[in-house]
C-alpha positions, 0 to 999 in steps of 0.5 A: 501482531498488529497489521497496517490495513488499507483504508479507504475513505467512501461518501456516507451513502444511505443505511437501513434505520433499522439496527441490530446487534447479533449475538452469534453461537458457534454451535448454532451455526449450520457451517461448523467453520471456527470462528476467529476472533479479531479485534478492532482497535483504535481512536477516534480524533478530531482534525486537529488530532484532538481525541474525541471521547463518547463516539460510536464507532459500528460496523457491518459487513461490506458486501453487495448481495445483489452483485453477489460480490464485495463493496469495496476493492483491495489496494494494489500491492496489498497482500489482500488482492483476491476474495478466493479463500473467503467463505462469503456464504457464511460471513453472510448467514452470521452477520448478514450484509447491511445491518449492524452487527456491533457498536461501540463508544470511544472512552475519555481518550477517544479509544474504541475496542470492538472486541471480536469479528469472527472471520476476515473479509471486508467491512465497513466501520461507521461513525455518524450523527456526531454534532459538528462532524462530517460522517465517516464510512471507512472500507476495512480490509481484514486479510487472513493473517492470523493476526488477533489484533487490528488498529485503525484510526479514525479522523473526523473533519468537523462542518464548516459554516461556509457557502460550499458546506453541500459540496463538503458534505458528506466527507471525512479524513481518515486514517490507517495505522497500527495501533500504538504508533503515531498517526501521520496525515492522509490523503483526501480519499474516494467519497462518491459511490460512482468512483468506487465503482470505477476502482471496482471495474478497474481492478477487475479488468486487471485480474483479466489482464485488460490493461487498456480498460483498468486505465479507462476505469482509473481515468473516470475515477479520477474525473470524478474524485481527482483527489484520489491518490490511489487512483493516481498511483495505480494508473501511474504503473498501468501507464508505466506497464504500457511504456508510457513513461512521461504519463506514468511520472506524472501521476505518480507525482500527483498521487505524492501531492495528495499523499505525502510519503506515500511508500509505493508511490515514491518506489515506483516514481523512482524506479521509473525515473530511474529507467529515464536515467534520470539518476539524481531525480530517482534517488530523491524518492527511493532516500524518502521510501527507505525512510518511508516504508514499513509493512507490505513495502518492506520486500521492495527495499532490496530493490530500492537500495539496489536501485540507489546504488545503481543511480550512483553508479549511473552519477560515477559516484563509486564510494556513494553507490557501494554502501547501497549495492552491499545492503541490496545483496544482503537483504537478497542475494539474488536482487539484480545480477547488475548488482555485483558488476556495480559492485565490482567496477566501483571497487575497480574505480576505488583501485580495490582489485581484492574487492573487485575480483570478489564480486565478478566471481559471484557474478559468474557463480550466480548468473554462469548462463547470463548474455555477458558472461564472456565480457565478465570473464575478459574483465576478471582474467584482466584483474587477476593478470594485473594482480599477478604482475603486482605481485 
């Protein structure tokens, strides 16, 4: 099973010059853990998606010994958020933490294999010294999944001749993807060390529950790169977190000019938008990260079609909300006890009593300590009188 990793994009900082490629034998390991192997699989293109054939593509470990501690952060929302089950002290006995451990070149289709790393954690994949072309340095988060297979595109920006190429430099586009389907466009990414820092700081602020702090770290991170989208996004739901609605919105928003169809990002604006009432504007977002999402995301699409649904309810558009309402009970019975009473006054706007009777009664099975229940029960004794007298 291929992954969807998240890649973030950092400035080509310094390296050793020193290279070398270790031949790693299980039996000669102190730490008798057994070694994975994971490949590494993907292109490399130019930004005009044109495959580039001959590059090389290295990696080495991503961890800082002096920090005692990882180079570079998990996504929020990623299943990769903590460190824990990572036996650090033997990913650094085997591949060591800043030299080269394996390279590869990409063939006349711009493919690279790296055929194996023995165990999960955090890495990062190299692309340099290519004539015309920016350096890439792209962080790879590697979770313990049990997968055998990863993918990751690589896209270089190639230098243009222009008076501001010192600022450019250093600079790439990158891309992460399943290998086998189609690369879609990214963000501009994270490029200065100092900003990585930041996300750094922020998402370990997080852990310890100091909210007001990882929005200070997410703040200077965009100071500093304020074309990081997933700093736009992560600030957006500490914002949100703290019920600051308006600022919340906004940087959700900017996050989606950066990155288009960015999944959580169109999740979050909506389901923000959403609790503002702002029904029409919430489904505009929640339609693309249906359309959009795919992966991690995919546990969040009960809520989204629940969500939907809910807005058309809140527009009195029963025959639209009803289709969303039944898709969000279906991926998960248990999505919103609001989704059967939706269900249930819809059906009553529609004149289905059948319908209606159906889903009150699940309610009041589902939820019998909910704070309404006597309002349901007045509502159901009703339908069913009415029904009587039909009859």
């Amino acid at each position: 099973m291929k992954e969807k990793l998240i890649v973030i994009g950092s400035v080509l900082i310094s390296f050793l010059n020193g290279f070398s490629q270790q031949v790693i034998k299980q039996e000669n390991l102190r730490y008798t853990k057994p070694l994975e192997v994971i490949s590494i699989v993907g292109h490399v293109y130019d930004q005009n998606h044109r495959p580039l054939p001959g590059i090389k593509v290295e990696i080495r470990l991503a961890y800082s010994l002096e920090q005692k501690s990882p180079e570079i952060a998990a996504s929020e929302g990623d299943a990769f958020n903590d460190w824990e089950y990572i036996d650090w002290n033997y990913l650094i006995e085997t591949l060591g933490t800043t030299e080269i451990f394996a390279s590869v070149e990409t063939d006349k289709n711009g493919i690279y294999r790296i055929p194996g790393i023995p165990f999960p954690g955090a890495y990062f994949l190299l692309v340099r010294h290519v004539e015309n072309y920016y350096p890439a340095r792209v962080p790879l988060l590697i979770p313990k999944t049990g997968a055998k297979e990863f993918g990751v595109d690589i896209a270089l920006k190639a230098v243009k001749p222009s008076s501001d190429r010192q600022n450019q430099a250093m600079k790439s586009s990158l891309t992460d993807k399943p290998s086998g389907q189609d690369m879609t466009s990214s963000s501009p990414q994270p490029l200065s060390k100092s900003a990585l820092n930041e996300i750094v700081a922020a998402k370990k602020a997080m852990q310890s529950n100091k909210i007001d702090k990882a929005i200070e770290h997410f703040q200077k991170a965009i100071e500093i790169e304020p074309e990081f989208g997933e700093a736009h996004y992560n600030l957006g739901g500490l914002l949100r977190q703290k019920g600051r609605m308006d600022e919340a919105v906004g940087h959700f928003e900017q996050a989606l000019k950066i990155k288009q169809d960015y999944p959580l990002a169109l999740f979050y604006l909506g389901d923000t938008l959403h609790a503002q009432k702002k029904y029409s504007e919430s489904n505009v977002h929640l339609i693309k990260f249906l359309k959009a999402s795919s992966g991690e995301e995919t546990k969040l699409l009960p809520q989204a079609y629940f969500l939907v649904g809910a807005n058309h309810c809140g527009l009195k558009q029963a025959e639209k909300a009803i289709p969303f309402l039944l898709t969000a009970i279906e991926l998960n019975p248990s999505v919103h006890p609001n989704a059967y009473i939706f269900l249930g006054n819809s059906y009553i706007l529609l004149g289905d009593r059948v319908n209606a009777l159906k889903y009150f009664k699940k309610f009041l099975e589902l939820y019998p300590d909910a704070s309404n229940i006597q309002q349901v029960k007045e509502i159901l004794e009703k339908l069913e009188n009415m029904a009587e007298k039909k009859k």
